[in-house]
N, C-alpha and C positions, 0 to 999 in steps of 0.2 A: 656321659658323666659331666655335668658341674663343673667350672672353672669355682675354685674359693676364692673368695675377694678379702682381703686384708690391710686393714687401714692401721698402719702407725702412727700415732700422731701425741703431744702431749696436748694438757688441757691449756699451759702458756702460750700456744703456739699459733702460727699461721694457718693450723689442723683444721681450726672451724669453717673455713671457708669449704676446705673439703670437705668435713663431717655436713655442711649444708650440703654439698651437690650430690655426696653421696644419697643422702634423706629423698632427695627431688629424684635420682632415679628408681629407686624404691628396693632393689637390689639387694640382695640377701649380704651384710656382711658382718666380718668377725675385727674387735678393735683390740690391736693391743697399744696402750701406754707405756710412752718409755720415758726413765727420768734424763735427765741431764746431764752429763757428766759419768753417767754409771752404766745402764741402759742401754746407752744411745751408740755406747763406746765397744763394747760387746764384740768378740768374734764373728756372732750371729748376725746381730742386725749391722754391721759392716759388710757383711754377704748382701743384704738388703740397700745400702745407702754406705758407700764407705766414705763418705764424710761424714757420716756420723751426726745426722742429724734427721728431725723432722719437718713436715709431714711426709709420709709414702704410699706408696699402694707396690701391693704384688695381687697381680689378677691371675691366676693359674700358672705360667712360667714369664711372664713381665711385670718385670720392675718398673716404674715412672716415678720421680721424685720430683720435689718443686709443686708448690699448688697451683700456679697459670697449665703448667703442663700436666697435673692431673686432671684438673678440671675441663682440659680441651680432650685429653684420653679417654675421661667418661662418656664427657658428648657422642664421641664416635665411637665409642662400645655399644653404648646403649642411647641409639640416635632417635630412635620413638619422643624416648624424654626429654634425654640429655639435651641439645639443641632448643628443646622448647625452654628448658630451665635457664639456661645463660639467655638466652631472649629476652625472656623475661626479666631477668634480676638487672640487664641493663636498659629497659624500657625503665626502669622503675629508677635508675639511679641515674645524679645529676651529675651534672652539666651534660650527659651526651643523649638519655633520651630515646627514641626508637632508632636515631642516628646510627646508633651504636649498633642497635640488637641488626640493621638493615647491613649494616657494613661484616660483621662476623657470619650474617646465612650468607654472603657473596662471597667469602673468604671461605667458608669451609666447604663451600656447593665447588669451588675448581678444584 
């Protein structure tokens, strides 16, 4: 069976970053939006993030909140892609250059 992957995130938010890496792994998932103040505040999605805020992910029974710390959980979900995607997206952004994408494969290889 399928782990479901589920991204909360609004459209104001820090989500896009994750709504990119989720796209790069290519990965089957379901988006719910949640508003501000209403939403976010919820019984429910406080079971999800009891601060009460976004973006998140719940991958079959884990929670990860925070986009650096999603974004490092997808790499090593789905390490095919993931790993290639952050490589990539810091080869490509300045000031650090392939510096960068060289120091993250040493950092996630130990």
């Amino acid at each position: 069976m399928l782990k479901e992957l589920v991204f909360y995130t609004n459209p104001q938010s820090r989500g896009r970053i994750v709504h990119w890496m989720l796209e790069e792994i290519g990965a089957p998932y379901a988006i719910e939006v949640k508003d501000y103040g209403t939403t976010m505040k919820t019984p429910d999605y406080l079971t999800i993030n009891p601060m009460g805020k976004v973006p998140a992910i719940k991958y079959g029974e884990v929670v990860v909140t925070e986009t650096p710390a999603i974004c490092a959980y997808l790499a090593d979900a789905f390490p095919a892609v993931g790993r290639t995607a952050i490589a990539r997206a810091l080869q490509q952004s300045a000031p650090f250059g392939s510096a960068g994408s060289e120091q993250i494969g040493r950092t996630r290889k130990s």
